[in-house]
N, C-alpha and C positions, 0 to 999 in steps of 0.2 A: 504494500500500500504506500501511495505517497506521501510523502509529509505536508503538505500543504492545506493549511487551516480549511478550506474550499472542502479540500476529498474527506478531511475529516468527519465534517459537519454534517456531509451528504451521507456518510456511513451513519451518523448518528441518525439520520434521518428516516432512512430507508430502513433501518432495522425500527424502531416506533413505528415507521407505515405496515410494513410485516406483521409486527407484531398483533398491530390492531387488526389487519385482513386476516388475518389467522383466525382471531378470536369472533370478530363478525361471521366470519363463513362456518367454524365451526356452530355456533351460536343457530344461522339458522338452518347447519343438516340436520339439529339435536330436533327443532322445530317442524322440520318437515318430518325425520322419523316417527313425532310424536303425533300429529296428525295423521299420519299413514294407521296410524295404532288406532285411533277412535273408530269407533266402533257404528255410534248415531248419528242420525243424518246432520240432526240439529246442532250439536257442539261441532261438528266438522267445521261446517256450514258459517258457524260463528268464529270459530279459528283462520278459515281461508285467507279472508282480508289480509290479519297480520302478518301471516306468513309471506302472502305474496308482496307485501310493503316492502317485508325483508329481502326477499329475492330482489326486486327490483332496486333493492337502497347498493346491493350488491353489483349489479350489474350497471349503475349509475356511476359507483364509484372506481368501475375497472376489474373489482375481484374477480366478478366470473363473465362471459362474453354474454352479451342482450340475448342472442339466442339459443342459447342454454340455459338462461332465464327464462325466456317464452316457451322451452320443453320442459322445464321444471314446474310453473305455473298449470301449464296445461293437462301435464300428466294428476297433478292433486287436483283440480277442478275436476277432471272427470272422473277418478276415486272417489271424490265424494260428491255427486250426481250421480253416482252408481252408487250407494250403499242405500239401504231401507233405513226409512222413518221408524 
């Protein structure tokens, strides 16, 4: 690495950006696994929203690519528009 206050700062940087994309992304697989797991139409239904906030706060911010957002979004809409009331 080079010594130049610059590279330095940018190492500081990028590892806090890391850090945080780490913990947002893991944050909403835990969210979607937990949604895959409900059971009823209605709590599903009432969870979607947030989830899909999250995906998309993800794909806004670079962590994951908009259309892997848009397969992720889509695949839980239609798991839960397929489960019985």
């Amino acid at each position: 690495m080079a010594n130049h206050s610059a590279t330095k700062k940018d190492v500081r940087q990028s590892a806090k950006r890391n850090e945080r994309n780490r913990y947002n992304g893991k944050t909403t697989r835990n969210a979607i696994r937990d949604i895959k797991a409900i059971e009823e139409k209605k709590s599903a239904s009432e969870k979607l929203p947030e989830v899909a906030s999250m995906i998309d706060k993800l794909a806004k911010r670079g962590t994951i690519h908009k259309n892997k957002a848009s397969n992720l979004k889509r695949k839980l809409a239609l798991k839960v528009n397929a489960l019985k009331k």
